[in-house]
Every structure is written in C-alpha cells, then in structure tokens.
N, C-alpha and C positions, 0 to 999 in steps of 0.2 A: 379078453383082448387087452394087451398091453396099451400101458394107454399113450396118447401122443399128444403133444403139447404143439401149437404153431404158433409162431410172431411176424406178424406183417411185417412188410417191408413200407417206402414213402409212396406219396398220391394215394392214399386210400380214406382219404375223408370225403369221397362222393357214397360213400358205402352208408356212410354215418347220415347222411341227407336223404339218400334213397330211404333208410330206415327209418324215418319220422323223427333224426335226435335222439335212437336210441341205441348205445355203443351194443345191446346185447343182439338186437337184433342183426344189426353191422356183421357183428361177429360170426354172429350164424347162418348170414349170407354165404360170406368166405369158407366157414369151414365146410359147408357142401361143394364148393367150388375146388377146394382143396382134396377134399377125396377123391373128387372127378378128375384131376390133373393127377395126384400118386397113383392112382388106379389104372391110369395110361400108361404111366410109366413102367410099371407093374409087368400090365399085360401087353408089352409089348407094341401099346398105339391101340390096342381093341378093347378100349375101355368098356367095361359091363354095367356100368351105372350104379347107384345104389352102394357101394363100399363103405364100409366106413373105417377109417384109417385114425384121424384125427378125431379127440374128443373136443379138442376147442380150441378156437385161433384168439390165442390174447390178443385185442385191441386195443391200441391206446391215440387213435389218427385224429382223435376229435381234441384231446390235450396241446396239439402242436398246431393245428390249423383251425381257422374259423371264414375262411375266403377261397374263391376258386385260385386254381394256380396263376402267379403273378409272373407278367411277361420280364426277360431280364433286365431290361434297363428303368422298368419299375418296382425292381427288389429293395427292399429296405438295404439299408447299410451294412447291417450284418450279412445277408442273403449276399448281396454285392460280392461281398470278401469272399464268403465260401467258394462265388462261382468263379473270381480269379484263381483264388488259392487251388483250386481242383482243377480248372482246364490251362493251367499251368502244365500243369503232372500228364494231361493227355498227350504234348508235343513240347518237346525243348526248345521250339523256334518263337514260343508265344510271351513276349517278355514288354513291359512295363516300357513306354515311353516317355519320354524327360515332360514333364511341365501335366501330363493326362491327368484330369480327375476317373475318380474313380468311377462315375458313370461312364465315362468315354470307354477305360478299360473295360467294362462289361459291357458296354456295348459292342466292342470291335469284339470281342470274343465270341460275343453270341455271333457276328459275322460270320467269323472262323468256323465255328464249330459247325453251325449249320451249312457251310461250303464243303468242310470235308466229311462231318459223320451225317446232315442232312437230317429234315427237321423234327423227327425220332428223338433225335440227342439234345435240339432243343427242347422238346417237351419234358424229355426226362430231365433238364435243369429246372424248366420251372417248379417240377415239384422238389426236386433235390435238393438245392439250395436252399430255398427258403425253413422248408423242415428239419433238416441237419445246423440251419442258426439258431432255428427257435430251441431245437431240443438241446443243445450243446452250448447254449448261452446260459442254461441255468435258471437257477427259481421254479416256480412252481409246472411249469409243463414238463422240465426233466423227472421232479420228484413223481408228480401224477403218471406220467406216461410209465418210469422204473417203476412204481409200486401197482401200477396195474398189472405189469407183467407177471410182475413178483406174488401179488397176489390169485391172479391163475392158476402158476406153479403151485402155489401153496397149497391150493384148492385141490388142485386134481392130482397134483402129486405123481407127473408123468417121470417112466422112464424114458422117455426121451421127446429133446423138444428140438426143432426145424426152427432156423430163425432166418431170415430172407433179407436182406439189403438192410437198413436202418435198424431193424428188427435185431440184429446178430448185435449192435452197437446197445441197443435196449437192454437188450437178454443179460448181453455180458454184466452191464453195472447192476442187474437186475439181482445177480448172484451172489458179486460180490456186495451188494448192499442189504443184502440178508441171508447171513450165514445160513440160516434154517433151511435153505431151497436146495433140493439136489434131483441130478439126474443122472443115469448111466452114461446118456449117452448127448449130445449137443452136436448139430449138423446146422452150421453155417453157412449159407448159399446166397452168392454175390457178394460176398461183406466190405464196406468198407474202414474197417477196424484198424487196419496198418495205413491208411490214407495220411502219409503226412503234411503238417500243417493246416491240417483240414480234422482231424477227428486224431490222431492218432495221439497225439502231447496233452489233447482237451480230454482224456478219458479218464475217469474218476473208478478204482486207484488212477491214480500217476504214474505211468509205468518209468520201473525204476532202472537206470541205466541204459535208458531205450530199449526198455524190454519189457513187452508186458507177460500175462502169466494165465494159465487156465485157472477160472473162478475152485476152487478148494470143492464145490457141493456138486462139481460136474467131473465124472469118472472118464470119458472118452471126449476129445473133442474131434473129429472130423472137417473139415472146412474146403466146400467144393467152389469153382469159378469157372464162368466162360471165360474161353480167351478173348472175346470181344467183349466184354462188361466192360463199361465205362467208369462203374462204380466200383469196382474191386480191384483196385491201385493202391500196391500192388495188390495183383491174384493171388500170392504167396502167403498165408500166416506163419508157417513155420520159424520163417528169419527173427521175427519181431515177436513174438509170443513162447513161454516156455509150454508145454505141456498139449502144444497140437502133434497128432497122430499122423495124420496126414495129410498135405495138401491136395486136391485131385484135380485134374482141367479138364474142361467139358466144351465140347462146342455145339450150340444152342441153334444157336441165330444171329446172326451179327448186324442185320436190321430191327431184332426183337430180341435183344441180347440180355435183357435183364427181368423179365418177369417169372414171377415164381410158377407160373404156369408153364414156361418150360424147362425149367429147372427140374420138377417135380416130372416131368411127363417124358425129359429125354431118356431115364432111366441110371444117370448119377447116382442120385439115392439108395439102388435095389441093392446093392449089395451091402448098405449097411443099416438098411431097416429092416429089410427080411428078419433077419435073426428076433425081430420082437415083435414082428406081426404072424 
C-alpha cells in the first residue's frame, strides 16, 4: 500500500488530553478517524470501516497550545491581531475606528462575525487565532511543531501527504526546512497559506516578490477549498505560489465548512489519491 502521510489542522489539542499527554496516542486517535472519513469519500458516503489509507497523522497540537480554547476578547495580543487581521479579509465593511483599542476592535468583531456567520465561526476563531500567533510568532513551538512534521515524513517516507488548515502552513516550512523530505504528491485542504497579513508575508522562506513557491522535495502540488472556508482566504494558491497544479473548489457545508472530515469524505480528494491507493 502506498503509503500516506496526514497533518492536522487547528483545535486539536483535545486529542492530546483525551490521550493521557501522549502526542502518539493523539495521533492514532485521528488517524483511524481519518480513514473513516477518506473511506467515505471513496465509497461514495458507504463507508465499510476498517480502511486503511493513512499510515500516520503527524501531530504537533500539543507544541502550540497548553489551554482550552480562549474566548476573543480574552486572546492574548498576538491572538488579538490575528483575529483583526483575518475577519478584516472576511468583509470590506469591517474597518478600524478612531481612538478603539485593540480589545474593543476584537470585540466588536467577534459581534460581527457571530451576527453574520453565527457561532460556528466563533468557535472556529477561538481556536484559530490563538494557534496561527503562537505558531507563526516563532521560537521554539514553530521549530517543535516544523520538525515534528518533518520528522514523520522522514520516518515513513510517504508518497503523498494531505495537509488540512494550519497543517498545509506546517507541511509547507516542514519541506522547505529540510531539503531531505520528499513527496510525489501534497494535497492541501482548507489552507490558509496565501492569507494575507495573517500568514502569508510571516512564511519562512519569505516569499519572494510576493510569491511564494512549491517546496523543491514535493513533485505535485494539488490545493483544494470550500467555497465557504473561512480559513482559505483566498481559496486560490495558484495566484500567489509557483508550482501549484491546480486549484479545485468544493462545496462541503457552509455551516461546517472547515473540517477535515468533510473535506476527506465529500469526495475532492478521489481523483487524486486513487492513482496511489
């Protein structure tokens, strides 16, 4: 069986708690959970249980969090900025008033956002935000969290790895911070990689000329989006990145518009994992 590589996405350090503290077991929660969603997707919605698709879901959720999800107007400072910086990008009408601190601004925003996408979308800031500061602030939870990836790959040495929401952001410096890792194939799902002002300038390379570039040890890149993803702004890589194949859009659920569970299970993926399963 060819083997297959996953990278979570954000909010998955409940995984790490259920597990007693321990990222392997974490791990191996998900990746049964993950066969059972590609298996669906697979077959059409008649999942048959027992698949196995994936060899192992790199984790690295316990590197970036140590607390349950923080409500937003008690995000640290960094968390704070994120969640401007991003539900900026959701609506052009959401703009910065004279004299506001910066808790005010994340406050009225979580308003907003919970009036129009309803509290789904705040949930998914709580954990959003604060994980995309820690890991993109740098020092040791970007290095721990990149080298675990990286050391996965290393390990199993998948032709092709699925990388989900923050995951896809991991993966990528994952590659380029260790030439030695390669795959055929890399399927990005929800990514928020071109998000700018938020993730897209903070990516280590630098992408250069506003542009960034497919990692040199990944042969194919793929990169699929709902069109309700709140995290995949834009849902395009192609504009901002050299070396993606294709963009695709998919429509999931636009109340449960981000989890890897329907990403995997709408059936996106079948046409380009087949060819290695």
């Amino acid at each position: 069986m060819t083997t297959v590589v996953g990278v979570h996405g954000i909010g998955k350090y409940h995984y790490y708690q259920e597990a007693g503290d321990s990222p392997g077991r974490a791990a191996e929660t998900m990746r049964l959970k993950w066969n059972g969603y590609l298996d669906k997707g697979l077959s059409g919605g008649a999942a048959y249980g027992g698949a196995e698709y994936f060899s192992e879901i790199a984790y690295y959720a316990h590197h970036l969090r140590r607390t349950a999800p923080t409500p937003v107007r008690k995000m640290a400072p960094d968390a704070k900025l994120v969640f401007s910086d991003w539900a900026k990008q959701l609506d052009g009408r959401v703009r910065s008033q004279a004299g506001e601190t910066l808790t005010g601004i994340a406050h009225r925003l979580a308003e907003w956002l919970l009036g129009r996408l309803g509290d789904q979308a705040v949930r998914f800031a709580e954990d959003f935000c604060p994980e995309v500061a820690t890991y993109l602030g740098g020092g040791d939870p970007r290095v721990k969290a990149r080298d675990t990836v990286a050391d996965v790959i290393r390990r199993r040495q998948p032709r092709v790895v699925v990388a989900h929401s923050l995951g896809s952001v991991v993966a990528y410096e994952a590659f380029w911070a260790h030439p030695d890792l390669s795959a055929d194939l890399l399927v990005t799902l929800g990514s928020p990689l071109a998000m700018r002002n938020v993730v897209f300038e903070r990516l280590l390379p630098v992408p250069v000329q506003g542009r960034g570039a497919r990692p040199p040890g990944v042969g194919r890149w793929i990169n699929i989006a709902d069109k309700d993803d709140i995290a995949a702004i834009p849902p395009g890589l192609r504009d901002h990145f050299d070396g993606v194949e294709r963009d695709v859009r998919c429509n999931i659920d636009w109340l449960d518009f981000h989890t890897v569970r329907n990403y995997l299970g709408c059936g996106a993926v079948n046409e380009f994992l087949r060819p290695y399963l």
